[in-house]
MIKEFI-106041 format. One line per field, with one value per atom (N, C-alpha, C): chain; x, y, z; residue in three letters. Coordinates in steps of 0.2 Angstrom, whole numbers, plus 5000, padded with zeros to 4 digits. Layout:
BEGIN
chain = c(A  ...)
x = c(X  ...)
y = c(Y  ...)
z = c(Z  ...)
res = c(ALA  ...)
This chain:
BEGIN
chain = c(A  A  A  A  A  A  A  A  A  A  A  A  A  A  A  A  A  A  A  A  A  A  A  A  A  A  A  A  A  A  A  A  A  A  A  A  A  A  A  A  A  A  A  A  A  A  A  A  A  A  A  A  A  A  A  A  A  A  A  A  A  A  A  A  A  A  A  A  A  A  A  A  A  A  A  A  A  A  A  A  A  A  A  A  A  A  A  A  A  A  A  A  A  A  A  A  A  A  A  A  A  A  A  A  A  A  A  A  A  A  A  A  A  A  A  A  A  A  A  A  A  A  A  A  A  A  A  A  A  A  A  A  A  A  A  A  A  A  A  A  A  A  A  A  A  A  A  A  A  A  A  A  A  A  A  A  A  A  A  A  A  A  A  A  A  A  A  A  A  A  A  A  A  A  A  A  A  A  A  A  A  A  A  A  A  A  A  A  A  A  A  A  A  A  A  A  A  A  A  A  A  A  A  A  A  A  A  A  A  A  A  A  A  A  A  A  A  A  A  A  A  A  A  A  A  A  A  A  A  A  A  A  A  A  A  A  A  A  A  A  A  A  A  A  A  A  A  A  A  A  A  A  A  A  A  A  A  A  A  A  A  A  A  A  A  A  A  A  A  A  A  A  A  A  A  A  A  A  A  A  A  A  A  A  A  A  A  A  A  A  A  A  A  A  A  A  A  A  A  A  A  A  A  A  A  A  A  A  A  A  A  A  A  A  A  A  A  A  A  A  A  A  A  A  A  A  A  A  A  A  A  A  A  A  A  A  A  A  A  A  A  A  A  A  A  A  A  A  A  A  A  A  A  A  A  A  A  A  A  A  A  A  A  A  A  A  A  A  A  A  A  A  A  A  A  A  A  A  A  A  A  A  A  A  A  A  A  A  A  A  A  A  A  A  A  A  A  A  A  A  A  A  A  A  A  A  A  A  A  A  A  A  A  A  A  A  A  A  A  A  A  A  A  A  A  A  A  A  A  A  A  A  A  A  A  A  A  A  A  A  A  A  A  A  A  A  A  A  A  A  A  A  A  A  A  A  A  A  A  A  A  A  A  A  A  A  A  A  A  A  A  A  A  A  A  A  A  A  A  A  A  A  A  A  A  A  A  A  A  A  A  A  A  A  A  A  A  A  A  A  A  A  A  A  A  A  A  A  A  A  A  A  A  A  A  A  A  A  A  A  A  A  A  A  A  A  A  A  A  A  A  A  A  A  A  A  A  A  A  A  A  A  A  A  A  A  A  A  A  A  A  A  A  A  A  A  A  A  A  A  A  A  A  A  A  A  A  A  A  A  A  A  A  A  A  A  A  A  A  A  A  A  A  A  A  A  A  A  A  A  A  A  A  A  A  A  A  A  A  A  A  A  A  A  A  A  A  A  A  A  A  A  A  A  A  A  A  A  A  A  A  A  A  A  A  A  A  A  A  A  A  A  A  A  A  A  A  A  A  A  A  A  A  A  A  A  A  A  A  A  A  A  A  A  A  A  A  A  A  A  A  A  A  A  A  A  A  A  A  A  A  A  A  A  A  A  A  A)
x = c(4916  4918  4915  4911  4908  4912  4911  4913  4919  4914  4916  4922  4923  4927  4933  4935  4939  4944  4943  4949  4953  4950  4952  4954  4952  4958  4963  4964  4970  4974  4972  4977  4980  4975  4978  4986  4983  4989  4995  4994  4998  5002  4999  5002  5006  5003  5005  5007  5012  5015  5009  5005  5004  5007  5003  5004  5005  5012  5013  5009  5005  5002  4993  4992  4985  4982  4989  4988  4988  4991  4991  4987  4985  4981  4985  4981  4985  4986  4982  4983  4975  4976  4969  4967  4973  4970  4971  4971  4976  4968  4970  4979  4980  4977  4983  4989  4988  4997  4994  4999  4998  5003  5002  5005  5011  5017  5021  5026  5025  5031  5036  5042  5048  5051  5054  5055  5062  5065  5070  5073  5078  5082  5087  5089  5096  5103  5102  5111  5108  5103  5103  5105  5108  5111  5107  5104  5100  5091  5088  5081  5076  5075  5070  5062  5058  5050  5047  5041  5035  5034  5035  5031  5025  5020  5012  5011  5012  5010  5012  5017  5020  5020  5020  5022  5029  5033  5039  5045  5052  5054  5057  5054  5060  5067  5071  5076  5073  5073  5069  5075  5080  5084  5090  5097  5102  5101  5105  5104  5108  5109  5111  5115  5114  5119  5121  5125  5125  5120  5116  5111  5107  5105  5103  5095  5091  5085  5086  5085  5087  5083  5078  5074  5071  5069  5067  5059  5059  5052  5050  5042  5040  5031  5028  5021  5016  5011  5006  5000  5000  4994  4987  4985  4977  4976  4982  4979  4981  4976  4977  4977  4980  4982  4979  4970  4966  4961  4956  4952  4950  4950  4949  4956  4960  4967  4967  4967  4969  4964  4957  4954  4957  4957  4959  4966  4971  4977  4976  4971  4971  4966  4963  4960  4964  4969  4975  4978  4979  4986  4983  4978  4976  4975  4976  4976  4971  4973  4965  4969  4965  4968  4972  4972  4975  4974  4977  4974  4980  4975  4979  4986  4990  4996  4995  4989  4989  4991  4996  5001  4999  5000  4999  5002  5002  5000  5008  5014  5021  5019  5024  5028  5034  5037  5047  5042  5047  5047  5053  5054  5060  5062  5066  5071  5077  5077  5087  5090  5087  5090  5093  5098  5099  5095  5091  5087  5092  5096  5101  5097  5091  5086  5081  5077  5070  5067  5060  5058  5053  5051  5050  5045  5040  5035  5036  5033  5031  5028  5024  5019  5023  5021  5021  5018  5019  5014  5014  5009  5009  5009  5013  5013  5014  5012  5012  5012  5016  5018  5021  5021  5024  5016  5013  5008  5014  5015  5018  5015  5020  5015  5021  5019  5025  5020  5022  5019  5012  5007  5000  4998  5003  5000  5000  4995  4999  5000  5007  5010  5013  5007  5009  5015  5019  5021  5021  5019  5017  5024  5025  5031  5026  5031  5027  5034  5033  5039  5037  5043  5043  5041  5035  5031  5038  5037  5042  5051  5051  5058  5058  5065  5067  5068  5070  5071  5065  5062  5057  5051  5048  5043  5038  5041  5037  5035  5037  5034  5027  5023  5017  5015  5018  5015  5022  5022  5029  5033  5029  5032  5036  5035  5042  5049  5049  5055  5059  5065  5070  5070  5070  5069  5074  5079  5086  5084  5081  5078  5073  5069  5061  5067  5072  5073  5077  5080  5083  5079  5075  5068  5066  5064  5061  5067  5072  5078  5077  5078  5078  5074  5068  5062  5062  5063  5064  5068  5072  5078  5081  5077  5077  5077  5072  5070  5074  5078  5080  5084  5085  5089  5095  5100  5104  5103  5100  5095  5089  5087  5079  5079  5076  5075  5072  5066  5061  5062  5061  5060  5054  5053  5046  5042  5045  5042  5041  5035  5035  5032  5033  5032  5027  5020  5017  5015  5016  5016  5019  5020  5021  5014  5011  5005  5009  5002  5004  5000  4997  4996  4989  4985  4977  4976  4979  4979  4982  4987  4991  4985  4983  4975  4970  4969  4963  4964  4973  4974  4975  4977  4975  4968  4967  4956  4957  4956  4954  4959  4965  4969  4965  4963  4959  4953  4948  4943  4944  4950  4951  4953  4955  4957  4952  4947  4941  4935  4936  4933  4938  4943  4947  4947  4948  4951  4944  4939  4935  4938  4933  4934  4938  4946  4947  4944  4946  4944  4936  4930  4926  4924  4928  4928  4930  4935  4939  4935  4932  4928  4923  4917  4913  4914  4920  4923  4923  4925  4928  4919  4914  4908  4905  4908  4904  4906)
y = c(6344  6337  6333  6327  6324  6320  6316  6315  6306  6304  6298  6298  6304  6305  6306  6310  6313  6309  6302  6299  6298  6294  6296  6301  6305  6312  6313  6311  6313  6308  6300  6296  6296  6301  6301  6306  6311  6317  6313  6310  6304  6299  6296  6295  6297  6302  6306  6312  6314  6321  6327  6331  6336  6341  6341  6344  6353  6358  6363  6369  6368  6372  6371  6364  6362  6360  6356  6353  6355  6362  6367  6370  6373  6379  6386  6391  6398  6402  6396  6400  6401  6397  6398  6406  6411  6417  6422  6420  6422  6429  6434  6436  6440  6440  6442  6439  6431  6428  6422  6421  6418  6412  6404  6399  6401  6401  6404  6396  6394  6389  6392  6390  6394  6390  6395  6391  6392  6396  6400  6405  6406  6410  6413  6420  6422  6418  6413  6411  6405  6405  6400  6403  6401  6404  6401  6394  6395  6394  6396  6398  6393  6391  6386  6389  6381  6385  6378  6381  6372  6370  6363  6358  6359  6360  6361  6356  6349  6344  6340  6340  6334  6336  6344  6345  6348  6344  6344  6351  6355  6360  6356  6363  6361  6363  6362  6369  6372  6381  6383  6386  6389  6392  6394  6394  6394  6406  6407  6414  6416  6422  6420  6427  6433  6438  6435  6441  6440  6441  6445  6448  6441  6441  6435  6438  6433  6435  6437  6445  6447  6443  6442  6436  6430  6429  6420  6422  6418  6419  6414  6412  6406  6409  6405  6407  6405  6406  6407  6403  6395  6391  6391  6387  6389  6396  6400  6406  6404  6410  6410  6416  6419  6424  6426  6423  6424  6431  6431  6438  6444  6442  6444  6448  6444  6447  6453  6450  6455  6460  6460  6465  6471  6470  6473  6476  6472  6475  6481  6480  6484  6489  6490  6495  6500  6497  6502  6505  6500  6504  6508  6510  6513  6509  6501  6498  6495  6493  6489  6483  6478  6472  6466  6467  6463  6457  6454  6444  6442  6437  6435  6431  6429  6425  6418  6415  6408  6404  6409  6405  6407  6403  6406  6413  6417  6422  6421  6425  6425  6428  6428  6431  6432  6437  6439  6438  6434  6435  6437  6443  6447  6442  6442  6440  6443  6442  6443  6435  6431  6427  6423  6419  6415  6408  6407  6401  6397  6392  6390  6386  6385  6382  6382  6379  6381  6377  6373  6369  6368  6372  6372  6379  6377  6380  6385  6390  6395  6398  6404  6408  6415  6421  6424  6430  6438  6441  6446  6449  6451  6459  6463  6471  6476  6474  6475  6473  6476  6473  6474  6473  6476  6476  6481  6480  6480  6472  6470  6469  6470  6467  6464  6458  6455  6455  6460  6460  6462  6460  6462  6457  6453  6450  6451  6453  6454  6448  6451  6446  6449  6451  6455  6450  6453  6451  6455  6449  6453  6451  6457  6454  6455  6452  6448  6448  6448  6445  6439  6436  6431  6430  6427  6426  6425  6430  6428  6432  6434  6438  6444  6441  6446  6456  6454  6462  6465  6459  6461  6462  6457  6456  6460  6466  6471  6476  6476  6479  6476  6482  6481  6484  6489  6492  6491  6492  6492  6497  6503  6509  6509  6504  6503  6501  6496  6495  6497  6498  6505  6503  6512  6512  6506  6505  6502  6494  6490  6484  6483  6489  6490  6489  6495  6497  6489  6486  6482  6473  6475  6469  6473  6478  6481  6481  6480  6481  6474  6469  6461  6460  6462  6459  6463  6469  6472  6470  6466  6466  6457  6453  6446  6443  6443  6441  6444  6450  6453  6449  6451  6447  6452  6449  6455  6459  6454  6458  6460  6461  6462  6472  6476  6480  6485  6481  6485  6480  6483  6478  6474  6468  6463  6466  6468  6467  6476  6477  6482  6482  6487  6490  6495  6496  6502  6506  6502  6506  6500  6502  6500  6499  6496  6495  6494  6494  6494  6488  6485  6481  6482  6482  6483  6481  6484  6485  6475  6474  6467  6463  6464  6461  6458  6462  6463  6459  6458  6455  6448  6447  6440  6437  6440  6439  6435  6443  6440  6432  6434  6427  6420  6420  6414  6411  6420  6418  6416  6418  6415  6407  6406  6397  6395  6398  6391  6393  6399  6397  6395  6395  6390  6382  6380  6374  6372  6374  6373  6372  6368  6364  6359  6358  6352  6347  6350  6345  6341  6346  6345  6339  6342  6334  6328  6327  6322  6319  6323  6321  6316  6320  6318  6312  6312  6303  6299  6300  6295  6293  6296  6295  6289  6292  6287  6278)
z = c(6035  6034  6039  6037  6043  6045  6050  6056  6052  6049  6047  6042  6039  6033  6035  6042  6046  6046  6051  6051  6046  6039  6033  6030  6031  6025  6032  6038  6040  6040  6039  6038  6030  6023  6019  6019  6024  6026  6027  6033  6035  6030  6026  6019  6014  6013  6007  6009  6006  6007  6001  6005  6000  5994  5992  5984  5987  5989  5990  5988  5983  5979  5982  5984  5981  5988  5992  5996  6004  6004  6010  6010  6017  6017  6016  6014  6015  6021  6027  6032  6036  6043  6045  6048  6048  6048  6042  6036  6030  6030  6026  6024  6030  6037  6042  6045  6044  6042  6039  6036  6028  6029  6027  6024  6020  6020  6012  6010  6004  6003  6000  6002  6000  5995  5989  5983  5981  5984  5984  5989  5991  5995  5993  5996  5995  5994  5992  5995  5985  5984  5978  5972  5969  5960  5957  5956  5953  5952  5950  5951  5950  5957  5956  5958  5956  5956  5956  5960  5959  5954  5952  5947  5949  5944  5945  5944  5941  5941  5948  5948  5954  5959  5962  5968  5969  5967  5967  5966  5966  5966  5960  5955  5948  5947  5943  5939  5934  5935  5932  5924  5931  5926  5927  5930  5932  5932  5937  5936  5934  5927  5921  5925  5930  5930  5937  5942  5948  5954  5952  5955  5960  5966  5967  5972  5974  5978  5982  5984  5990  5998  5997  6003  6000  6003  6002  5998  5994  5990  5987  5987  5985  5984  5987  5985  5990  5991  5995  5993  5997  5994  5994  5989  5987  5985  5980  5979  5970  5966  5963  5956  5953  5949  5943  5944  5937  5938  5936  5936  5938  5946  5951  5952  5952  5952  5948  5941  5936  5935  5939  5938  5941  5947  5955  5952  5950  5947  5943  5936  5931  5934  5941  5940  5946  5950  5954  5952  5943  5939  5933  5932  5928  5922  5920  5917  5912  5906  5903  5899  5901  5894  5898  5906  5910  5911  5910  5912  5918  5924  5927  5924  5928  5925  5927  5929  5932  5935  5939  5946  5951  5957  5963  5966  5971  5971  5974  5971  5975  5982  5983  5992  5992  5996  6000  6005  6007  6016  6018  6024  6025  6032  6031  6040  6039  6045  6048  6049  6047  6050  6043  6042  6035  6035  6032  6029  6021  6026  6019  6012  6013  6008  6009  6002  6001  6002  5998  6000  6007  6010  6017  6018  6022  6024  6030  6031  6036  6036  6042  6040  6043  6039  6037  6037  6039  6039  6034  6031  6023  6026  6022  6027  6021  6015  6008  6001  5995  5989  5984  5980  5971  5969  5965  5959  5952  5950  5945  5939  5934  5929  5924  5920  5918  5909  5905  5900  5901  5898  5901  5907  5909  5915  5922  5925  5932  5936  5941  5944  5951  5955  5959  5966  5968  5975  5981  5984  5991  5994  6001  6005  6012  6014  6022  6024  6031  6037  6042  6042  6046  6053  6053  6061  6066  6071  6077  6075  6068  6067  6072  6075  6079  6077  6073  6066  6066  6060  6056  6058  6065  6063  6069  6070  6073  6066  6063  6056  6053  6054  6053  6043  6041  6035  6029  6025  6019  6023  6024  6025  6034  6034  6040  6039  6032  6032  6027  6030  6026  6019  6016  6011  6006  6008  6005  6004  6008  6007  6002  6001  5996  5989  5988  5983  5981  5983  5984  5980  5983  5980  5972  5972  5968  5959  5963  5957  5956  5960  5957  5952  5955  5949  5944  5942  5937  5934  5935  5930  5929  5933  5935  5926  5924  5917  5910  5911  5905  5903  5894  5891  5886  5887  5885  5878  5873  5868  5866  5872  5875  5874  5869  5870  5876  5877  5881  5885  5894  5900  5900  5903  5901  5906  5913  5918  5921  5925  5927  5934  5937  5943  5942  5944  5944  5950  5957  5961  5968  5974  5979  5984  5988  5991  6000  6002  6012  6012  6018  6021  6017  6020  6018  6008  6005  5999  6000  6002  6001  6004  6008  6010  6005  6004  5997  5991  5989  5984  5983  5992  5993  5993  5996  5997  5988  5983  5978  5974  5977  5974  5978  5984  5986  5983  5983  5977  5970  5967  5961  5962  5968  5967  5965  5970  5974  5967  5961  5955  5949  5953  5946  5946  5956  5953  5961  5963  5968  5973  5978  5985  5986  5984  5984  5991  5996  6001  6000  5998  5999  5991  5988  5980  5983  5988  5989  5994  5999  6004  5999  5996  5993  5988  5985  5982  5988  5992  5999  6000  6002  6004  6000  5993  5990  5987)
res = c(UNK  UNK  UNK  UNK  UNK  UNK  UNK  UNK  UNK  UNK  UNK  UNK  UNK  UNK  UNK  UNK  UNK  UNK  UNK  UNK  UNK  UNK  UNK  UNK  UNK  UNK  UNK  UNK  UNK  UNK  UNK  UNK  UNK  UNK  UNK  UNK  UNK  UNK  UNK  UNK  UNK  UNK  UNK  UNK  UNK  UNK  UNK  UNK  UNK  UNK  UNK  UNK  UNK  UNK  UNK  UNK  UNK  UNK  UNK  UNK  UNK  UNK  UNK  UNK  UNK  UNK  UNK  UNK  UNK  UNK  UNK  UNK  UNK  UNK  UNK  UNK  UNK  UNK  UNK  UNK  UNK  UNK  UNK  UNK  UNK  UNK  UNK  UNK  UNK  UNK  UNK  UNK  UNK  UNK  UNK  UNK  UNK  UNK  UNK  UNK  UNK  UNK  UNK  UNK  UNK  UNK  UNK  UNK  UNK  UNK  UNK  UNK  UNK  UNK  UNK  UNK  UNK  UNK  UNK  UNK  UNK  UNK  UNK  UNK  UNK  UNK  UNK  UNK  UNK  UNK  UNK  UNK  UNK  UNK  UNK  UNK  UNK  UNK  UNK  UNK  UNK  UNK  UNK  UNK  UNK  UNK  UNK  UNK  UNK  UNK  UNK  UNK  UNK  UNK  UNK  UNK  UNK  UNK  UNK  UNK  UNK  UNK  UNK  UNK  UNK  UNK  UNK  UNK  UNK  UNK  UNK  UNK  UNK  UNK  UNK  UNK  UNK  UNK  UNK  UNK  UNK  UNK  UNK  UNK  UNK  UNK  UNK  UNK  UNK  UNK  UNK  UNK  UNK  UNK  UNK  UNK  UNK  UNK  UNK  UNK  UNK  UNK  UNK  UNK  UNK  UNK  UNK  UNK  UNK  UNK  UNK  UNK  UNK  UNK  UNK  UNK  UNK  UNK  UNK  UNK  UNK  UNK  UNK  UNK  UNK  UNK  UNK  UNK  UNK  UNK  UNK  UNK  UNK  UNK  UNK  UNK  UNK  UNK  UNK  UNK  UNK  UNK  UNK  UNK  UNK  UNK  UNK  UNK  UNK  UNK  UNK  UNK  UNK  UNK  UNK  UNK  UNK  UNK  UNK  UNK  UNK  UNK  UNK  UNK  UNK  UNK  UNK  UNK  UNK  UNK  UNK  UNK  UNK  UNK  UNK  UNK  UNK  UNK  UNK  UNK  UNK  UNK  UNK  UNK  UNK  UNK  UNK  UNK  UNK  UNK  UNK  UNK  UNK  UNK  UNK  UNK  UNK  UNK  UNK  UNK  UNK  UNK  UNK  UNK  UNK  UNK  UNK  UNK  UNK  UNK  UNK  UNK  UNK  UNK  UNK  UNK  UNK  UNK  UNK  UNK  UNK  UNK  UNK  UNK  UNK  UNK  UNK  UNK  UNK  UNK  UNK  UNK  UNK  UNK  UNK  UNK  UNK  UNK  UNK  UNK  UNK  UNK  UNK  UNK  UNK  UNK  UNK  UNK  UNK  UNK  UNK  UNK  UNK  UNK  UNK  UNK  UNK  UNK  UNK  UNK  UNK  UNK  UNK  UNK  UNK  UNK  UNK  UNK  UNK  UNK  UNK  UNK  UNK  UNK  UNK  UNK  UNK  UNK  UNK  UNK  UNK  UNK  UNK  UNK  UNK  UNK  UNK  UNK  UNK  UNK  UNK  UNK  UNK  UNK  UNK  UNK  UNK  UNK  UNK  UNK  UNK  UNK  UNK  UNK  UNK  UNK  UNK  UNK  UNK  UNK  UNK  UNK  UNK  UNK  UNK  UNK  UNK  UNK  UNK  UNK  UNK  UNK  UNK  UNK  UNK  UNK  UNK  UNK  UNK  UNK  UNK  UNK  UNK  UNK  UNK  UNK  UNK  UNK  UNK  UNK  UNK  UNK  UNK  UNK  UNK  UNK  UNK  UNK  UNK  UNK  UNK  UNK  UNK  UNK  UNK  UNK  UNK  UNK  UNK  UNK  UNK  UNK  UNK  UNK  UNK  UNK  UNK  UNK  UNK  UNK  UNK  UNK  UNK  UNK  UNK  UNK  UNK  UNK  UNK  UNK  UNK  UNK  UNK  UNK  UNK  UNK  UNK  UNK  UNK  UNK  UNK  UNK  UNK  UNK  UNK  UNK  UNK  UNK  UNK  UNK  UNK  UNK  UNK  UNK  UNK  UNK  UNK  UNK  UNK  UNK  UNK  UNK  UNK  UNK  UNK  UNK  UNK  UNK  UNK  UNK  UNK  UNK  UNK  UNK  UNK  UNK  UNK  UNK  UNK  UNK  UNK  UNK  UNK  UNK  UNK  UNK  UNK  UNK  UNK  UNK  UNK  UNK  UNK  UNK  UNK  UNK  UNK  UNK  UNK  UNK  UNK  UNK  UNK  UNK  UNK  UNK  UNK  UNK  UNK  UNK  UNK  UNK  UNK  UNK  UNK  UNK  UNK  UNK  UNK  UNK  UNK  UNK  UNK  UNK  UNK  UNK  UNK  UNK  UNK  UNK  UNK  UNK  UNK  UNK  UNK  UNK  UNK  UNK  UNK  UNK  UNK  UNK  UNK  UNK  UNK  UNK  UNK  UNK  UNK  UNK  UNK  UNK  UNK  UNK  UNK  UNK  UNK  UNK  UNK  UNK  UNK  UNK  UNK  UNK  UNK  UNK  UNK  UNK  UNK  UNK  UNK  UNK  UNK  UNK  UNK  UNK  UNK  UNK  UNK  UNK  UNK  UNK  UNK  UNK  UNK  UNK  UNK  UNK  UNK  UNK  UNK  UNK  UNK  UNK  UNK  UNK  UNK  UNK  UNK  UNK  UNK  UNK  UNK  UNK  UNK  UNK  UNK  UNK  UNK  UNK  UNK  UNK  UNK  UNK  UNK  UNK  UNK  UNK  UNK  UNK  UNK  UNK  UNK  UNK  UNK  UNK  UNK  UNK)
């Protein structure tokens, strides 16, 4: 960004509240710790999620059982869940026929601590995943623990923390969408991943933004120039 441009884009910061999605980074050393917007926490019954257009947290869906988010989860900006993605998924899962889901890339983020709502920014450290898949789409989540948690955040790999918290997340999302007349489940798990593999997947979710929706900075910069 040249020199001239600077003061402006940070008086627009200054302005304007960024777009969660579009207008965050993922993290100046992502994916060793990651930007996370949080959409959701355990204590919410009903299921909120970003408006792609405004920015904003919507109502997505009241939670129709009792079963509730076991940690806080929202998604991870400037990533995004197209080719890249769904190659890399269908080729761990033994898969053909996969297309991204066009969302940003989720995230759990574990604590001990209670976070009474959502809404709100942290960073995050990625220590694995779910290889998900939501019909032919994949829709992997990564978990990450919270920078600085007392508990968690000496956990380096999935494979540190107790089994009882994995199963625990792993049961939510299996069963988060079903419908009591729903035959077959929508959604599927086809394996668990560690840290490195969670790596990768973000890589490829960043590469997929910056060929879906490019450089915003460097578009906005280059209107301002002109």
């Amino acid at each position: 960004m040249k020199h001239g441009i600077e003061p402006i884009w940070n008086l627009m910061g200054l302005l304007f509240k960024p777009h969660p999605w579009h207008g965050l980074p993922a993290g100046k050393n992502a994916p060793d710790m990651v930007t996370a917007f949080i959409e959701i926490v355990p204590t919410d019954t009903v299921k909120y999620e970003i408006d792609k257009e405004s920015g904003y947290l919507k109502v997505d869906r009241p939670q129709r059982y009792s079963s509730t988010v076991p940690s806080m989860y929202g998604l991870i900006p400037k990533t995004y869940c197209g080719d890249r993605v769904a190659e890399f998924s269908a080729l761990k899962a033994g898969k053909s026929k996969v297309v991204g889901d066009g969302d940003p890339l989720d995230i759990c983020v574990l604590s001990e601590k209670t976070i009474t709502h959502g809404n709100i920014i942290l960073e995050a450290k990625p220590i694995g995943g779910f290889r998900m898949f939501d019909g032919d789409e994949a829709d992997d989540k990564i978990i990450a623990v919270l920078k600085g948690d007392a508990m968690y955040y000496g956990f380096n790999d999935i494979s540190d923390v107790p089994h009882s918290v994995i199963e625990r997340l792993r049961h939510y999302f299996l069963t988060y969408k079903e419908m009591p007349d729903q035959e077959l489940p929508q959604c599927e798990i086809s394996h668990i991943y560690g840290r490195e593999e969670a790596h990768e997947v973000i890589r490829h979710s960043m590469e997929d933004y910056n060929d879906r929706f490019g450089n915003i900075e460097e578009i906005l910069s280059s209107l301002l120039r002109e």
